[in-house]
C-alpha positions in Angstrom: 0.0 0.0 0.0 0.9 3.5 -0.5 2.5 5.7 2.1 -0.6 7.4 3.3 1.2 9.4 6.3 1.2 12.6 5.2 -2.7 12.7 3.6 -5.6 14.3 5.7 -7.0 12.3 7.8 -10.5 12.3 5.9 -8.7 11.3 3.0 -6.6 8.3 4.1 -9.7 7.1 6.0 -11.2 6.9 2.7 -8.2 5.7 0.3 -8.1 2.8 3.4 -11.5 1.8 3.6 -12.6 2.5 -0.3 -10.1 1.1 -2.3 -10.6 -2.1 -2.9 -8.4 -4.6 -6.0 -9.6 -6.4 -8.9 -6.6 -6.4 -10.7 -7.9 -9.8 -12.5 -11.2 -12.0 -12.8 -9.1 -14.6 -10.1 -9.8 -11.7 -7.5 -13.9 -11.3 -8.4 -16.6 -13.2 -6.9 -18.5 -13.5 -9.6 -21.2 -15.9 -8.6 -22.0 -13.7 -6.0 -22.0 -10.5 -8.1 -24.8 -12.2 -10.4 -26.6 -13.0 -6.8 -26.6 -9.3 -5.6 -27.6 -8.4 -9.2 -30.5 -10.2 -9.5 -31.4 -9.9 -5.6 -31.2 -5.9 -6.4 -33.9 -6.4 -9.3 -30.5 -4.8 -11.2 -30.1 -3.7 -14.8 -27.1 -3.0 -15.7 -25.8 -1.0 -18.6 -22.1 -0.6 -20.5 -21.2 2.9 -22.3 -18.1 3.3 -25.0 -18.2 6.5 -26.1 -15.9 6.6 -29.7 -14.6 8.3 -32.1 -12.5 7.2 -34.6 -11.9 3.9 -32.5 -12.3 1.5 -35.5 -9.0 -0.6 -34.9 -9.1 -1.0 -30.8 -13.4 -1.0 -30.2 -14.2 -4.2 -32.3 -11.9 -6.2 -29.9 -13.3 -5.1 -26.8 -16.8 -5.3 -27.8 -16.4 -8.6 -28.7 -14.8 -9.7 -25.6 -17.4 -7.9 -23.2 -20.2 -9.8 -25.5 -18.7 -13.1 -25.0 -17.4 -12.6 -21.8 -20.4 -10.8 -19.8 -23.8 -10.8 -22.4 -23.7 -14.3 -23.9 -21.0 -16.1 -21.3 -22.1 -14.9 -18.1 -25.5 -12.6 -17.9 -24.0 -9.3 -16.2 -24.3 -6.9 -19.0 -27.9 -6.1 -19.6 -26.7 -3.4 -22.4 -23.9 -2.6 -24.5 -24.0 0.4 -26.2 -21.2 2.2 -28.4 -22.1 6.0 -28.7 -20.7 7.3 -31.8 -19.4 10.9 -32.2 -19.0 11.2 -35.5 -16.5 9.2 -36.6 -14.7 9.5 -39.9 -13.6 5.6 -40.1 -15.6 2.4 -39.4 -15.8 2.6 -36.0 -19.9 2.5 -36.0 -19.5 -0.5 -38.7 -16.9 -2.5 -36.9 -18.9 -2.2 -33.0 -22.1 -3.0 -34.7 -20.4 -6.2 -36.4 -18.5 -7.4 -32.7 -21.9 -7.8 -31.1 -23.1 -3.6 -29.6 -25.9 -1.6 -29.9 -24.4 1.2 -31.7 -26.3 4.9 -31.1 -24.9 8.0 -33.2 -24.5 10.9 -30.2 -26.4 13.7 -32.9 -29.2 11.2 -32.7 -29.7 11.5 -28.8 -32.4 14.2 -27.8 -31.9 15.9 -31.1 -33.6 18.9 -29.9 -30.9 19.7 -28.0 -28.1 19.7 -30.6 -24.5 17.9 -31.1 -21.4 19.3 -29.7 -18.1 17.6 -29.7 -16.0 16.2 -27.0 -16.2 13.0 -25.2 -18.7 14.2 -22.1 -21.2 14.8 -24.9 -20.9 10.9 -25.5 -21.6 10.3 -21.8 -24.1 12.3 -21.4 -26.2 11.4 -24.2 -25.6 8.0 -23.0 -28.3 8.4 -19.8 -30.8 9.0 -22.8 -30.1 6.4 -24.9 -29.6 3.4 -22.0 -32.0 2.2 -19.8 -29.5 0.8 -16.9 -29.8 1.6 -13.1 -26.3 0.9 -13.4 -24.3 2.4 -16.3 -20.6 1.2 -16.5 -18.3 3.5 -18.7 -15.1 2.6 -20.6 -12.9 3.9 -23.4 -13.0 2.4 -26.7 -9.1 2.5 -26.9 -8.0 0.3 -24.4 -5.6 -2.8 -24.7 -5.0 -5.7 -23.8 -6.7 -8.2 -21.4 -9.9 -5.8 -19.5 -12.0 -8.8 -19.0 -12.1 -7.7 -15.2 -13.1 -4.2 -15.7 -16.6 -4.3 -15.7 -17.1 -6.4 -12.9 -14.6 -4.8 -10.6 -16.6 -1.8 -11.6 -19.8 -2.8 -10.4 -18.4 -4.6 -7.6 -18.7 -1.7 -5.2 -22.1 -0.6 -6.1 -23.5 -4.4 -6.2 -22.2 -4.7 -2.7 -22.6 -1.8 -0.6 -25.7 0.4 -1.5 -23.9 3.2 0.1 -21.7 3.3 -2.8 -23.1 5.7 -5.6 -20.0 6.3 -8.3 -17.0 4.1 -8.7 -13.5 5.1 -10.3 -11.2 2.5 -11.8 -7.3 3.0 -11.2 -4.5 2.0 -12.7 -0.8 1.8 -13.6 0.0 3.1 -16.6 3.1 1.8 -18.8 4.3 4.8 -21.1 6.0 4.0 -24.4 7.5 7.0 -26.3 9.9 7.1 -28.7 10.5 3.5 -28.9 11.5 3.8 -25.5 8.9 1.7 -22.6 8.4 2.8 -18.9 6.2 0.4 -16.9 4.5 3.7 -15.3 4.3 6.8 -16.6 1.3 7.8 -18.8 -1.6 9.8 -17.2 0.9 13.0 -17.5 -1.8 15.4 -17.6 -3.1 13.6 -14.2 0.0 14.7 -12.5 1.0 17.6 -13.5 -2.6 19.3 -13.9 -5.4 17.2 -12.4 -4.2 15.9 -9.1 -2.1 19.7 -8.0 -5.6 20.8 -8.5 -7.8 18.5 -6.5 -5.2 18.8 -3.6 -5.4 21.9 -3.4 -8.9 23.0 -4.2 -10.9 19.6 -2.5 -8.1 18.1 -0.5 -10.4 15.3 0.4 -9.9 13.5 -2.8 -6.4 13.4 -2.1 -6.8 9.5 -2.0 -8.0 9.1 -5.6 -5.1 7.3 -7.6 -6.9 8.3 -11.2 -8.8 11.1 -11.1 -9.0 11.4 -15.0 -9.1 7.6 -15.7 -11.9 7.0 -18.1 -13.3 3.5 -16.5 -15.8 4.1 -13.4 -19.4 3.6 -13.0 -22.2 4.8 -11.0 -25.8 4.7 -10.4 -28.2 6.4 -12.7 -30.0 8.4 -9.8 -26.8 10.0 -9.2 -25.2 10.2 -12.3 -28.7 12.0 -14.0 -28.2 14.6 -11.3 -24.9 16.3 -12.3 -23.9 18.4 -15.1 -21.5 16.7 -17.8 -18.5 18.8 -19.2 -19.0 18.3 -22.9 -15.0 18.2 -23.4 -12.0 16.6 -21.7 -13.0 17.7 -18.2 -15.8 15.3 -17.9 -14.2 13.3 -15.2 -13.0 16.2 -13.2 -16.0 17.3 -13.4 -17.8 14.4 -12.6 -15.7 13.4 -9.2 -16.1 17.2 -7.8 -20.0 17.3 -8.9 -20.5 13.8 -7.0 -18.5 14.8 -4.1 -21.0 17.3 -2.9 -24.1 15.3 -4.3 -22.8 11.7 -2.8 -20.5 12.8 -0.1 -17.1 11.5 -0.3 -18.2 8.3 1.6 -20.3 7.6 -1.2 -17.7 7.4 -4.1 -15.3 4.8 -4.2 -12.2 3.3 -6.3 -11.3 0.1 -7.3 -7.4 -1.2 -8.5 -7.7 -2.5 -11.8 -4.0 -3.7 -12.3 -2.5 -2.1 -15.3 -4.4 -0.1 -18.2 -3.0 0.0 -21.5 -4.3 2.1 -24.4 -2.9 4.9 -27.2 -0.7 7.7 -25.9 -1.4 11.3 -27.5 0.9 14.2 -28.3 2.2 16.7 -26.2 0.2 19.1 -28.0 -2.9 16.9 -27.6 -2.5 16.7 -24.0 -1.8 20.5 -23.5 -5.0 21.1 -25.3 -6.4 18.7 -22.6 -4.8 19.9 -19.8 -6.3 23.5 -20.6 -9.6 22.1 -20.3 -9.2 20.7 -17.4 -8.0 23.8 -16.1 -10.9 25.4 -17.1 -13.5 22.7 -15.3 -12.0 22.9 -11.9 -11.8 26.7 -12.0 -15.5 26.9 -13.0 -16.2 24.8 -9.7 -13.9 26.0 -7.5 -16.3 29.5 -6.8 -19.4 27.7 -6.3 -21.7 28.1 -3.8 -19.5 31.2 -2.3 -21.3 34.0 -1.2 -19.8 36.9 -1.2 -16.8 36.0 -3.7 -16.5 37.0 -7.5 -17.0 33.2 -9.3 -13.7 33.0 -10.9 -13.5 33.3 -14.8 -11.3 30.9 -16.5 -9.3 32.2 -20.1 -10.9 30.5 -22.9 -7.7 30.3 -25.0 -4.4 28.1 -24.7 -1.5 29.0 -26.3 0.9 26.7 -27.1 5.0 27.1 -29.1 6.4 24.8 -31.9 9.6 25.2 -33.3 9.8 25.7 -36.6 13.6 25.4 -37.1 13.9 29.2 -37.1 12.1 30.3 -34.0 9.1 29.6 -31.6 5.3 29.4 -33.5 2.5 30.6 -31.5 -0.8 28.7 -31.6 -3.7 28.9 -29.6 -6.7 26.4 -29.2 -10.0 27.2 -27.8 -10.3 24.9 -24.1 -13.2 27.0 -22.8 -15.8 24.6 -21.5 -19.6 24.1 -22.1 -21.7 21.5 -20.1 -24.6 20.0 -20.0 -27.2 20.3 -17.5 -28.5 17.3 -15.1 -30.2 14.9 -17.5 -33.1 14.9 -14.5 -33.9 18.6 -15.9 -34.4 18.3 -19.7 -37.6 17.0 -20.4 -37.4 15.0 -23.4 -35.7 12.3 -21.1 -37.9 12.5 -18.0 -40.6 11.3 -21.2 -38.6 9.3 -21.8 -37.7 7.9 -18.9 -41.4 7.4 -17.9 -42.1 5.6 -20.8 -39.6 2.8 -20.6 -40.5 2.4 -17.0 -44.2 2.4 -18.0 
């Protein structure tokens, strides 16, 4: 275990008693898992929000049919929400075995704007799950054990409302392979943040990791950041609608998947920057809110000198899906 002697006391109370491993299938129960389910009159749902994802998503669809639809009856729904991808990805998740939803068809009323948190949040519309696992469509490797480590927690303990996967993360650049490494922007953006700004998730090990799940009736009552600063956004959001007893992380082992540039991650990192700032004035009377710069500029070298460029990171969101409408219809229709 990590040297916890220097985190707040709330904080390594909860890293102790929250964390829990599933680092492979060896370590799940799952008998007992399919027990709880069915004793919890459970339905359980599995998001992969993609773009572009055609040579990694066919793979791990495929596995999570076989695996947890047609092998073992965990996965209710699996549903691939495309944002408009350019390749096959749609083609290729559709042919592996998932129900495969294009994001601009998803309360159409209300638009299409890119970014991955778009993908999520659409998602609540187009699943029907009390429980909705979510999972990048890049990752590598064996992941077999994700989904139910995932839902371990919330199967288990009904005071357990959102659960985030962690992870090492091997790092290969430039030919050159680090067993830990990747999740750059988590350390030198996300987690400076967090500690400073909400101390008390101090114990999470992967703030930004993109594997966690939760239940609907918290999830539908949170604003999703349509960009990369859905997770942030999510794990402060929940804090203060869960309480931090009510969120909880699970050790996956090792998560492999495809690295992005520098320039890709700084574009990242800005938006980032930009969720937490939004939050971090909320609920402050008396205090200006703070309002984060909308522009990141970034240098490359073009052999004669430094090249400015700047990219857009401000941040829009969208409102709890419990407040539009078109899905409390919705909603009470699949119910009725």
């Amino acid at each position: 275990m990590l040297d916890s002697g220097l985190m707040r006391p709330d904080a390594r109370a909860w890293f102790e008693h929250r964390t829990t491993s599933a680092t492979s299938l060896a370590e799940i129960d799952v008998d007992a898992l399919l027990q709880a389910k069915r004793r919890g009159g459970h339905r359980i749902s599995v998001v992969l929000p993609a773009r572009n994802e055609e040579t990694t998503v066919g793979v791990l669809v495929r596995d999570l049919v076989d695996r947890w639809v047609e092998g073992v009856p965990l996965i209710d729904e699996l549903v691939v929400i495309d944002s408009n991808s350019t390749d096959s990805t749609a083609d290729v998740a559709r042919a592996a075995g998932a129900d495969v939803v294009a994001a601009g068809d998803v309360l159409p009323m209300h638009g299409d704007r890119p970014g991955k948190g778009e993908a999520l949040w659409k998602s609540l519309a187009a699943t029907t799950g009390d429980l909705v696992v979510f999972m990048d469509s890049d990752l590598l490797g064996d992941v077999s054990h994700y989904v139910p480590g995932l839902l371990t927690p919330l199967l288990t303990d009904p005071r357990v409302d959102y659960v985030k996967g962690c992870y090492t993360r091997p790092l290969t650049v430039d030919g050159e392979h680090r067993p830990a490494g990747g999740g750059r922007v988590t350390e030198l953006t996300a987690r400076p943040m967090l500690n400073a700004l909400w101390p008390e998730l101090a114990g999470f090990v992967q703030p930004l990791g993109g594997e966690y799940a939760g239940r609907r009736s918290a999830l539908e009552q949170v604003p999703f950041v349509s960009g990369y600063g859905v997770e942030v956004g999510l794990l402060v959001d929940l804090l203060q609608v869960c309480g931090l007893n009510g969120l909880a992380q699970v050790d996956l082992g090792t998560r492999k998947h495809s690295h992005q540039t520098d320039e890709a991650l700084g574009k990242m990192a800005g938006q980032i920057v930009s969720t937490v700032l939004a939050r971090a004035e909320r609920g402050r009377p008396g205090h200006r809110r703070l309002e984060p710069g909308g522009l990141l500029t970034q240098f490359a070298h073009d052999g004669s000198g430094f090249v400015p460029t700047s990219h857009t990171v401000a941040v829009d969101e969208r409102p709890p899906m419990s407040a539009v409408d078109e899905y409390t219809l919705l909603r009470e229709g699949v119910v009725g």
